[in-house]
N, C-alpha and C positions, 0 to 999 in steps of 0.2 A: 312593614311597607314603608314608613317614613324613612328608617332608614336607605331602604333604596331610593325614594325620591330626592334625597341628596348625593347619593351617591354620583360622582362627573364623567364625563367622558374623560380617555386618557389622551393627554397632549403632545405626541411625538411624531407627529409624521411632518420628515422634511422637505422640503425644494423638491432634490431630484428621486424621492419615495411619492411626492403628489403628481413628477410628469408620468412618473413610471403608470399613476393609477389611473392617470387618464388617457395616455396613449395606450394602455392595455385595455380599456374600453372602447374607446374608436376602433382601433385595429380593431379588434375582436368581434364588435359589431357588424363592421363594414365590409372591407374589402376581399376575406377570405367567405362572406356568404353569399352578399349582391351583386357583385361586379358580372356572374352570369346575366340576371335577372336585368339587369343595366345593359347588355349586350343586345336582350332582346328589341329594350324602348329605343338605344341609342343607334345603335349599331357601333361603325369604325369613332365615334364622336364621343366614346366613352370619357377620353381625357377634360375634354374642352366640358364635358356636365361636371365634372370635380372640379374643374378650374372656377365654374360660375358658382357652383355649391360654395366651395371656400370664399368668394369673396362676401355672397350672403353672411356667411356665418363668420364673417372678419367685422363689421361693427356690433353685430352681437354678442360676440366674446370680449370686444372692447367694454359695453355695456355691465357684462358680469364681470371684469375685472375691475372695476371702478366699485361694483355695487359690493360683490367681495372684500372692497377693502371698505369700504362702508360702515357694513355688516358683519362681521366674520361668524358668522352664526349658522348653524344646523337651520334644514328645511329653508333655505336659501330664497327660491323665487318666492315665497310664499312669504316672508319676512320682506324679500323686496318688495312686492304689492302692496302689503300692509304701509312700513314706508310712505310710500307714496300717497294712496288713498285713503288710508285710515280706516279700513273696511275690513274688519274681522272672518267677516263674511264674505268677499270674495277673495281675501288671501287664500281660508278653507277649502275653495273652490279651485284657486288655482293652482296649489298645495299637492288637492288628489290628482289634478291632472299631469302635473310633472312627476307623480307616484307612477300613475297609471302608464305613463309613455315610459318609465325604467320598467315597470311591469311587462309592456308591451315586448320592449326591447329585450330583455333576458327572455322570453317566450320565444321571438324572433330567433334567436342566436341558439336557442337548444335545439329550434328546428335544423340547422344547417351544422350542428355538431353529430345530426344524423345521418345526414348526407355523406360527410364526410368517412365514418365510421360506416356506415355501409359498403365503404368500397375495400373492407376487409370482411365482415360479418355482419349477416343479415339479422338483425332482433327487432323484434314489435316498436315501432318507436313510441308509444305511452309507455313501457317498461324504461326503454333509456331515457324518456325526459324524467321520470319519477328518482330514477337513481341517481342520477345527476343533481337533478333540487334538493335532493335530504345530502348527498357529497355536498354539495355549494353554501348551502345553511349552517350545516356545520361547523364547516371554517369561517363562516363570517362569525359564528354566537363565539369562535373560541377566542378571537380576539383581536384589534383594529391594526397592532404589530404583526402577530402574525397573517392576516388578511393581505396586506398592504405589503410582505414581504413576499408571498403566495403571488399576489397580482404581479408585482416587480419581475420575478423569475420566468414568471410565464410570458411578461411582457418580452423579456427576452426574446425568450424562445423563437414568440411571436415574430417580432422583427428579423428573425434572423430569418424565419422561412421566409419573409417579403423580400428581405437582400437575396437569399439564394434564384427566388425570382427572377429580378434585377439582371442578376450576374449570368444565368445563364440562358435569358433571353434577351441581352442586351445586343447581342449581336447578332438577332431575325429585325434589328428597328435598323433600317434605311433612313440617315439624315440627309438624304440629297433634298434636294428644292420642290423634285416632284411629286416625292411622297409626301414631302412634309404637305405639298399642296392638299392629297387626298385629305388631309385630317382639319383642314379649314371647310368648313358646311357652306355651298350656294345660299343666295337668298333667295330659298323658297321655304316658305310659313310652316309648312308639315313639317322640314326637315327642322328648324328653327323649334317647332314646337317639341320634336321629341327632345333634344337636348336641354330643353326647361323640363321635362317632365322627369328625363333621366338625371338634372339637377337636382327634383324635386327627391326622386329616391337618395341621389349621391349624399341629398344634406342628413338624410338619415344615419351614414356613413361617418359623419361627422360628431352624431350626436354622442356626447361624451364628455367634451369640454362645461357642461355644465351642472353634471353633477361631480365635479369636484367641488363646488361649493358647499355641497351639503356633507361636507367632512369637515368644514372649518373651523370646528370647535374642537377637531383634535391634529390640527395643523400648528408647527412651532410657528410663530410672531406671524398670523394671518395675513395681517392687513398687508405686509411688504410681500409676502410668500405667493399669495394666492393669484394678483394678476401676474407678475412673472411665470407660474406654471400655466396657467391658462393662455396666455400668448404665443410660448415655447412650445405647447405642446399640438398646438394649430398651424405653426409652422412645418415641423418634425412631419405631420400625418399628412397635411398638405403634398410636401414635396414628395413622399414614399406613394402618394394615394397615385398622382400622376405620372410617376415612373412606372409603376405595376402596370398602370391603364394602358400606358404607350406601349407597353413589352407584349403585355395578353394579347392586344389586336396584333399586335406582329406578330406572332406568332400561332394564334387560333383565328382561325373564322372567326369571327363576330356570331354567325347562326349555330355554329357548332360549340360555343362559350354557350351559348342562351339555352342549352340541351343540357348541360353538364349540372348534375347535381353536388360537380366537387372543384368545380371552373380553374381553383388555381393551379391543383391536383395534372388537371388538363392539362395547363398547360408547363407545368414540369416535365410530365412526360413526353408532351409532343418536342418540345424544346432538345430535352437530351436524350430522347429514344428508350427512355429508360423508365423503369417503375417509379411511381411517384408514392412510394410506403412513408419515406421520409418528410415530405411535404404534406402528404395525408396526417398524420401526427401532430407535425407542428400547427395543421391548422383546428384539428381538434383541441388543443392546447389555446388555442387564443381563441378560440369559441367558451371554452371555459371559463378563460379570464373574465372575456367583457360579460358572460353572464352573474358570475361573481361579482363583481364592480357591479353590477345591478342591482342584485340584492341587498348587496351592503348600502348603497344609495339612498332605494326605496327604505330601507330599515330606518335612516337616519333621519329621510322625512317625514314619516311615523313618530319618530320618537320629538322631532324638534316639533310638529304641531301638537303635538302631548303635552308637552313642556310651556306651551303658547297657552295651554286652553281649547285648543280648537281640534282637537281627539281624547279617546278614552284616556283615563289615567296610565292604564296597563302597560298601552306603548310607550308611554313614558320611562318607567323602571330599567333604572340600570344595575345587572350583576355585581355587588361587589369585588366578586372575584375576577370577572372576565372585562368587567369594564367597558361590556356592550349593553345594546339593549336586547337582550335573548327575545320579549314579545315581539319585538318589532318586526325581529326577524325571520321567526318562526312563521307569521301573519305573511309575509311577504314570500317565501317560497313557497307556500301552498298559495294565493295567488298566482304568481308565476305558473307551477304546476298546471292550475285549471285553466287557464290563458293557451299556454301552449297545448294542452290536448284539446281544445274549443277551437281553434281558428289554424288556416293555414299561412305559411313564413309570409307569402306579398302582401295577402292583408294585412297581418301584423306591422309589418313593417311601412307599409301607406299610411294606416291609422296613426304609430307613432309620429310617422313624418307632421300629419296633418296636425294632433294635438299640440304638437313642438311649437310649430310655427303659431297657433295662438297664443300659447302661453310666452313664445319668446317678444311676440307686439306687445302681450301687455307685460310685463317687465322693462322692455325699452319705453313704452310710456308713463312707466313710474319713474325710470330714470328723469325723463324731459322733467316733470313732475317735481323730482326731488332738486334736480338742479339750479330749478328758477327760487325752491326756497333759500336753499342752503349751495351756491354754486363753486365752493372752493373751502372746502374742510381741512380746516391744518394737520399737515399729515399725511395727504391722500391726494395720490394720483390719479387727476380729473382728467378730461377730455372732453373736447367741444361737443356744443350740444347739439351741432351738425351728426354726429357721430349715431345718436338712439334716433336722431328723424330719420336719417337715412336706412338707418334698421328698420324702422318700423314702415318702412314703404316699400324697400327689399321685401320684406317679411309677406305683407299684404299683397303683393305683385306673386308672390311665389304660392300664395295660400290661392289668390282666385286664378291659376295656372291649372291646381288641382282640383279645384272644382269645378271649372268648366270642363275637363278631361274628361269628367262623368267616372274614374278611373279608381275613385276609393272603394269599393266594394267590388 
C-alpha cells in the first residue's frame, strides 16, 4: 500500500491533447442531446440563450484560468476554496459537489446516447447505460494517454458530425434583415424569461471547461498550459454551439426539434432528404466521449481530495502499472450507473446546471478572496478583480432565474 501511495500521476498531456479533452466534453454533453430540450423552453431564440450562456460562462473560465495557473493541482475547485477560505471543510463540500455535477453530467449524456441508438435498435436502456459504464471505466483505469487519446479521436469525429451540420443546413438560414429580424425577441418578459431559462440549460452545454482542471497534475508545464486551453476551447464550442442553433431552427420547427429524441439526427435528415445513419453514429460517439471525460474527472477529484485528506485513503492509490487511480474510478462508474438508471435526462441535466452555478460563486469568491491577499503572483496571468465580481453576480442572477422558475424538479 505505501508503495502505491507514492506512486504519481503520469505527466504528459499537451496544449492541444487538453483542448481536445475539453471540447470533447462540451460537445458531447451539450449540443448533440439538449438543443431538442432547449427548442421546447426557447423556441426560434435557441441562438441568442448560447450567446447569453457563453458570455456567463466567459468570466468564469477567466476565473479558473488564473486559479489553474495558481494551482495546478488535481480536485481543482476544492483546492481553489481551500485557497481562499482555509476551510477543510467546505473545500470537502464543495469537492463532492463538482464530483456530483460530473456524476450528474455523464448520467445525463448516457441518457441521450440512447436516444440516439434507438433510432437504429430498440434495447432496454438500463442494459445500454450498464454496458457503456463498465466500456467507459475501463478505458479510463487503463490509462490517462490512452484515455485522452480515446477522447481526442472521438472529439474528432464529434466535430465533424457538427461541421456536416453546418454544411448542409447552411443554406435553409436566410441572412436578409427580415429573418435575421425574427431571431431578435420583443420586450415582452415571458419571451425574455424563456431565453434566461433556455440560457440556464445552454450553460449546462458549456459545462466542460472546468474539469479540465482537475487533470493538471498530468498536464505538461500547467501553469502556462492550462488557461490557454481553457479560453481556446470556450471559444471553439462557443462559435460551433451558435452556428448549429442558427442551422437546426432553419431548418426544423422549433416544436418538431422539442419532439425528437435524436434533434440533430432530425435535422440531417430533414436538411438532405436522406437518412441520418451517419449523424446518428457520430452523435453516439461524442455522447461517449463527454461521458468518459466524466468519469475520468470525477475519478481525479476522488483521488485529489484523497490525497488532501479529505476522502478515504483507497481513492487515493495509484496503479503502478496504469498510473491511474483504478479506485477512483471504479467508485465513480457505478455512481454514474445508479444516477442514470434513478432520474430522467432534464432533471439531470437542471440539477447539474443548478449545483454548477453554486459552486462556480463560490470559486469566483475565493478568487476575489485570494486576490486581495496575493494580487499578482510572479509568473501568473492575473486579471482584474472586476472579472470573479462580475462572475459571481452573473452566477447569482442566473441561479435565482432557476429558482424562481419553480422549473428544477
Amino acid at each position: 500500500m505505501a508503495a502505491k501511495q507514492k506512486t504519481q500521476l503520469k505527466r504528459n498531456v499537451t496544449l492541444p491533447m487538453l483542448i481536445f479533452f475539453g471540447l470533447g466534453n462540451i460537445f458531447g454533453a451539450g449540443i448533440y442531446v439538449l438543443i431538442g430540450k432547449m427548442a421546447a423552453i426557447t423556441g426560434i431564440y435557441i441562438p441568442l440563450s448560447f450567446l447569453l450562456a457563453s458570455v456567463v460562462v466567459l468570466f468564469t473560465a477567466l476565473t479558473y484560468a488564473e486559479l489553474s495557473a495558481r494551482y495546478p493541482l488535481s480536485a481543482g475547485e476544492a483546492v481553489y476554496i481551500n485557497a481562499g477560505f482555509h476551510s477543510p471543510l467546505l473545500s470537502t463540500l464543495i469537492g463532492l459537489a463538482i464530483a456530483l455535477t460530473g456524476l450528474l453530467s455523464a448520467a445525463t449524456i448516457l441518457h441521450g446516447f440512447h436516444g440516439y441508438l434507438s433510432t437504429f435498435i430498440q434495447t432496454p436502456e438500463i442494459v445500454t447505460i450498464l454496458l457503456l459504464v463498465i466500456l467507459l471505466s475501463a478505458i479510463a483505469v487503463w490509462g490517462i494517454s490512452a484515455s485522452i487519446t480515446t477522447t481526442a479521436l472521438l472529439t474528432l469525429i464529434e466535430t465533424f458530425g457538427l461541421s456536416m451540420i453546418i454544411y448542409v443546413g447552411i443554406g435553409h438560414v436566410s441572412l436578409d434583415s427580415e429573418t435575421l429580424k425574427t431571431f431578435l425577441p420583443p420586450m415582452d418578459i415571458s419571451i425574455l424569461n424563456s431565453i434566461i431559462l433556455g440560457a440556464f440549460l445552454a450553460f449546462y452545454a458549456f459545462i466542460g471547461f472546468e474539469d479540465m482542471v482537475n487533470i493538471a497534475e498530468e498536464v505538461i508545464n500547467p501553469t502556462q498550459t492550462m488557461p490557454k486551453a481553457i479560453i481556446a476551447t470556450l471559444i471553439i464550442a462557443t462559435l460551433f454551439y451558435v452556428a448549429v442553433a442558427l442551422v437546426s431552427i432553419s431548418v426544423v420547427p422549433a416544436d418538431e426539434l422539442a419532439q425528437s429524441a435524436a434533434p440533430l439526427a432530425k435535422v440531417y435528415a430533414t436538411a438532405t432528404h436522406s437518412n441520418a445513419t451517419i449523424l446518428s453514429i457520430i452523435a453516439m460517439f461524442a455522447v461517449i466521449n463527454g461521458a468518459l471525460i466524466q468519469i475520468i474527472m470525477v475519478s481525479r477529484i476522488f483521488y485529489g481530495m484523497s490525497r488532501q485528506g479529505w476522502m478515504p485513503d483507497f481513492l487515493g492509490s495509484v496503479n503502478p502499472k496504469t498510473k491511474t487511480p483504478i479506485n477512483a474510478t471504479l467508485v465513480s462508474g457505478v455512481l454514474v450507473f445508479i444516477l442514470a438508471a434513478a432520474f430522467p435526462l432534464l432533471t439531470l441535466a437542471q440539477s447539474t446546471s443548478f449545483l454548477i452555478f453554486i459552486v462556480f460563486t463560490m470559486v469566483n469568491i475565493s478568487l476575489v478572496i485570494i486576490k486581495r491577499r496575493d494580487p499578482h503572483p510572479p509568473g501568473i496571468r492575473t486579471y482584474s478583480l472586476f472579472i470573479p465580481v462580475i462572475a459571481i453576480i452573473l452566477n447569482l442572477i442566473m441561479l435565482g432565474f432557476q429558482i424562481m422558475s419553480l422549473e428544477l424538479f
